[in-house]
Wavefront OBJ file of the C-alpha trace (Angstrom):
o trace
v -61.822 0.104 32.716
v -61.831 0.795 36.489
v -59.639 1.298 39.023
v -60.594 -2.465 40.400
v -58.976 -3.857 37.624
v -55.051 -2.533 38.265
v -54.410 -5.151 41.348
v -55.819 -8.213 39.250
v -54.162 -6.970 36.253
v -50.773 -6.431 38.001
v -50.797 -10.190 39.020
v -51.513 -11.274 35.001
v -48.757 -8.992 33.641
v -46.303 -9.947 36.209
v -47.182 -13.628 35.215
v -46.507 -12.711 31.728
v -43.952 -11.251 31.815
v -41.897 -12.657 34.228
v -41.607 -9.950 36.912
v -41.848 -9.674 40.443
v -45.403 -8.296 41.639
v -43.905 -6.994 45.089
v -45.837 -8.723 47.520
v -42.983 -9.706 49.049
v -42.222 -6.322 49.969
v -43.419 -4.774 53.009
v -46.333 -2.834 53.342
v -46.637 0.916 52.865
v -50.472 2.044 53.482
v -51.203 4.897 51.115
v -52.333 8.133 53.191
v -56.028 9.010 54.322
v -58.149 10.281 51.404
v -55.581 9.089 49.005
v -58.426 7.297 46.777
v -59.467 10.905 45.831
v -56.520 13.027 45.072
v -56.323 12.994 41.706
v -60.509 12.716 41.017
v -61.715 14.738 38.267
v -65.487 13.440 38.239
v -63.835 10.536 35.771
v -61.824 7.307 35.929
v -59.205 7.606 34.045
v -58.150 4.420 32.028
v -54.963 2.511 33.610
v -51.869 2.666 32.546
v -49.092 0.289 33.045
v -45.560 1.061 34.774
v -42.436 -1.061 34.812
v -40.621 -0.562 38.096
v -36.879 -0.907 37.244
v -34.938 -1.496 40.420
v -31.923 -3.428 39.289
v -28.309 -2.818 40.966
v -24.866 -2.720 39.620
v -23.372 0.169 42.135
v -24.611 0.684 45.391
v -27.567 -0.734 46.430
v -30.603 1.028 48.822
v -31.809 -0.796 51.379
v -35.254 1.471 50.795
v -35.594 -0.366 47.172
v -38.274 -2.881 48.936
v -40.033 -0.405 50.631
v -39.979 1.926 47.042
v -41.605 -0.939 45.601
v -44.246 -1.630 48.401
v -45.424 2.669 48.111
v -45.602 2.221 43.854
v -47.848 -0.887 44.863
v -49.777 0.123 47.299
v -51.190 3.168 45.338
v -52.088 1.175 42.230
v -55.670 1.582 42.647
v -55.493 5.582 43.704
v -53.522 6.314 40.764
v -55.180 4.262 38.370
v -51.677 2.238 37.476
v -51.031 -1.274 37.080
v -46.993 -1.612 38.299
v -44.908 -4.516 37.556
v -41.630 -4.990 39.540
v -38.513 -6.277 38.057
v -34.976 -6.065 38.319
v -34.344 -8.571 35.385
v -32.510 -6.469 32.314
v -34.235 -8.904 30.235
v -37.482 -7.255 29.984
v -35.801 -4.618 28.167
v -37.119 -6.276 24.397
v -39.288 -4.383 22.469
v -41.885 -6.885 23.178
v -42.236 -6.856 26.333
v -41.546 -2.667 26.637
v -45.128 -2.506 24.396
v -47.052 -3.547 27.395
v -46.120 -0.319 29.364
v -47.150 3.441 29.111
v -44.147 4.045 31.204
v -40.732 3.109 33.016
v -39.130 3.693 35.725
v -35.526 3.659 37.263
v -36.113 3.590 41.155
v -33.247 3.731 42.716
v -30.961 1.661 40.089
v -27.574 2.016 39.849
v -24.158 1.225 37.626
v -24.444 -0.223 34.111
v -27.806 -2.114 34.444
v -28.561 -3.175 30.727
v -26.298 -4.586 27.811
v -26.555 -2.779 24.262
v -29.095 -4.832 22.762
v -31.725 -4.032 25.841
v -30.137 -0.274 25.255
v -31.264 -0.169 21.757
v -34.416 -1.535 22.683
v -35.650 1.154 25.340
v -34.289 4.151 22.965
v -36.713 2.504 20.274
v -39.662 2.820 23.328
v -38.509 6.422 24.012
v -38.314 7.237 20.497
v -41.374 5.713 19.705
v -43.242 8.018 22.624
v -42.187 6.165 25.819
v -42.214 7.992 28.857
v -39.210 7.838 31.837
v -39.150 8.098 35.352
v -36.084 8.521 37.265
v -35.952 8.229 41.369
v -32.952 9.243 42.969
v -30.100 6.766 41.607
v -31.565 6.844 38.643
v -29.192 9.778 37.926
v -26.522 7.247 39.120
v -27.170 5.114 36.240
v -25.580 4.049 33.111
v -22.831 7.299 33.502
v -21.319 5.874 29.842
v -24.757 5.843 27.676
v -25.347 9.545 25.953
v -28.853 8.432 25.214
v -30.077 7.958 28.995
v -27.991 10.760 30.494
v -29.962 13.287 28.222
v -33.197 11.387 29.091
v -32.555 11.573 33.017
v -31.345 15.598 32.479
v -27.958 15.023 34.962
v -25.677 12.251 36.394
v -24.998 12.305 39.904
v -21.397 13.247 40.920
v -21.038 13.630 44.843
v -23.279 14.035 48.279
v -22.941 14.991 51.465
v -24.163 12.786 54.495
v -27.934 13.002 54.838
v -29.373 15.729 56.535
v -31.973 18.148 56.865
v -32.216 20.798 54.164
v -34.949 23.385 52.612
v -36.298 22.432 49.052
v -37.867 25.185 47.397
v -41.111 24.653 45.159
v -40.229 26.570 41.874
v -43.394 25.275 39.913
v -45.798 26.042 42.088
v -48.929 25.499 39.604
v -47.849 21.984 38.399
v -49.856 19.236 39.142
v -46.308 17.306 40.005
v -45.878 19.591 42.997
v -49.593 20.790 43.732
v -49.861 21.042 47.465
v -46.369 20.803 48.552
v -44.985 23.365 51.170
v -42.088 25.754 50.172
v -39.665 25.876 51.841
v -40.391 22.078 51.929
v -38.191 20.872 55.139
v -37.062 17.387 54.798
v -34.239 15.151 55.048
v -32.657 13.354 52.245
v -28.946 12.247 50.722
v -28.806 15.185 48.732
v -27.175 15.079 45.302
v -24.477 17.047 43.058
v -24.556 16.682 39.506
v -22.053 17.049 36.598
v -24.280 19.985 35.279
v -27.191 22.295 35.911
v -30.186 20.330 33.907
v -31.929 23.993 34.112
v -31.427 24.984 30.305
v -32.924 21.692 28.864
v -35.917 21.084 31.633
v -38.158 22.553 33.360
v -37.518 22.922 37.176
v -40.142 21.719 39.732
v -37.944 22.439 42.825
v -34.523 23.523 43.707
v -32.456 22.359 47.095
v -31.399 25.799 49.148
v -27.211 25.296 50.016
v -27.754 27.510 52.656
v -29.609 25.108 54.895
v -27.341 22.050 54.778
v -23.828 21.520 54.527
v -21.911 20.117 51.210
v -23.791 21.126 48.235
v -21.429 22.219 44.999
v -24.179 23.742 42.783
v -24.405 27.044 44.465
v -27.607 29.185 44.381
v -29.390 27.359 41.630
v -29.773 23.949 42.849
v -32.533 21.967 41.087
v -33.667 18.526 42.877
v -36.429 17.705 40.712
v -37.466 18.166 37.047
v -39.614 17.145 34.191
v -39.084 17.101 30.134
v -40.108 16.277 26.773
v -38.297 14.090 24.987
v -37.535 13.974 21.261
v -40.185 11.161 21.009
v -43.022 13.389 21.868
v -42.917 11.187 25.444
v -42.741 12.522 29.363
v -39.835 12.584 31.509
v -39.492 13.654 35.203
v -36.785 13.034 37.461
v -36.623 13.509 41.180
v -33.637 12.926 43.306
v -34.564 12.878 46.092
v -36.028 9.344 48.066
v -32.686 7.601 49.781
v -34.604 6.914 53.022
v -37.139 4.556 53.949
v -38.980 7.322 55.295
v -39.400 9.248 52.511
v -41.877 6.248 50.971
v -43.651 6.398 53.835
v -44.223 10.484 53.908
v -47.248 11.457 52.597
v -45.909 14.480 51.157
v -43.474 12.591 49.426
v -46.066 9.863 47.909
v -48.384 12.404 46.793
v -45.493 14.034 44.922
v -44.115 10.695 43.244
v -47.403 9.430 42.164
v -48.439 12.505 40.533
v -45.217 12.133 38.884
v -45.507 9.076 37.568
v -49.312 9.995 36.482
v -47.812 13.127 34.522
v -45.314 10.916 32.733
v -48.324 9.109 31.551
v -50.145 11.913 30.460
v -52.772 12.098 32.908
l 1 2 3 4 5 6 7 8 9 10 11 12 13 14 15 16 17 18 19 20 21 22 23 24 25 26 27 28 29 30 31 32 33 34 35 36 37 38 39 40 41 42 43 44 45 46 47 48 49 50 51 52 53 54 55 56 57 58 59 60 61 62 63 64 65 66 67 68 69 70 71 72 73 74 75 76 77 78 79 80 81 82 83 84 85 86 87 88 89 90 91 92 93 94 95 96 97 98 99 100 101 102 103 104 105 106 107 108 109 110 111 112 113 114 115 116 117 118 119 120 121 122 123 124 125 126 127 128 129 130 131 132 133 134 135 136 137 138 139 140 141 142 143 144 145 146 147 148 149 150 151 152 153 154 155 156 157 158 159 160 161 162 163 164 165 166 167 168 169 170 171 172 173 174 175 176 177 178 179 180 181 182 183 184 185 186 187 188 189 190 191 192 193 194 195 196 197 198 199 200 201 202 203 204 205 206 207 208 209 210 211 212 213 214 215 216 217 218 219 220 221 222 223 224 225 226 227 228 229 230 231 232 233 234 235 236 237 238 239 240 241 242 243 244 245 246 247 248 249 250 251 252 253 254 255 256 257 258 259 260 261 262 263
């Protein structure tokens, strides 16, 4: 299939399953050239996401606009996306339809232990997990998801400017970033260094901003296999509203979410 299928598509799943299809949400316009960054001389076949957004903590007010970027680049990165924040989806079911899911931006204890079980049987079958800032804020009492996001979030500082440093500089996740990469972001502390069990895309420098607790190894983003032979990558940065309309920053997500899928 073509990339002129996802849009269609997205409406039908959504339909189908119940979800949200995020036209509601306002509009994010995908960079110039963004149609080609990930051409190989082939279409790759589309895969289908579940966007995650639900709330039971804090709440971002850049969830819509999130939403709207993962949309808007359906047809660049060869994705259909469905939107939900209804922990009802969670069956094993409905979880068939997807290649992937993703927690953007959820927070607290966002699904019972029945929908639990059901996404550990998706991970374990070969799911793969994406996890956008909060995500690490998520579900702080469930073993199972802390090991699949790498690190819960503890603490930050108010947001501010700091240097993130490109560790993985061949990896198509971070392909064409700067480093130092100069941005501004809420940026996080975890309860450990995820460093022995992932692999480290980028680290946050301490130096350049003020209340960081990790000391001179601070990673910010990350990716993993898990013990279902699936994808996991994790990135936390993405509080603002701004970052989902960076380019920088889009590139970088999308080619996450493409790697999670296994393209």
């Amino acid at each position: 299939m073509g990339r002129s299928r996802s849009i269609a598509a997205t409406v039908v799943l959504a339909a189908a399953l119940g979800c949200s299809s995020g036209a509601a949400n306002p509009p994010v316009t995908p960079f110039d050239g963004s149609a080609a960054l990930w051409a190989d001389g082939e279409v790759d076949a589309p895969f289908n996401v579940l966007l995650f957004s639900r709330t039971a903590g804090y709440r971002h007010a850049s969830i819509p606009t999130a939403i709207s970027m993962f949309m808007a680049f359906q047809a660049a990165g060869d994705y259909t996306a469905v939107s939900t924040e209804d922990p009802t989806q969670f069956t094993a079911e409905n979880l068939a339809h997807f290649q992937v899911v993703m927690f953007l931006l959820t927070t607290g204890d966002v699904l019972n232990a029945d929908q639990q079980a059901a996404f550990e049987t998706w991970i374990d079958a070969g799911g793969n997990y994406v996890g956008v800032h909060s995500a690490s804020d998520t579900e702080h009492d469930w073993p199972f998801y802390g090991a699949l996001v790498g690190a819960y979030f503890v603490s930050h500082p108010e947001i501010q400017p700091a240097s993130v440093d490109i560790e993985a500089t061949d990896n198509p996740i971070v392909d064409g970033l700067p480093s130092p990469w100069v941005r501004t972001d809420e940026w996080y502390n975890f309860d450990v260094n995820p460093r022995p069990d992932v692999t480290v895309l980028a680290t946050v420098d301490e130096s350049t901003y003020t209340g960081g607790t990790m000391g001179a190894d601070h990673p910010i983003m990350w990716q993993h296999a898990t013990g279902g032979g699936g994808r996991a990558f994790y990135t936390a940065m993405g509080h603002t509203d701004d970052s989902y309309r960076d380019p920088l920053f889009q590139r970088m997500l999308v080619s996450g979410l493409r790697w999670a899928a296994g393209r």
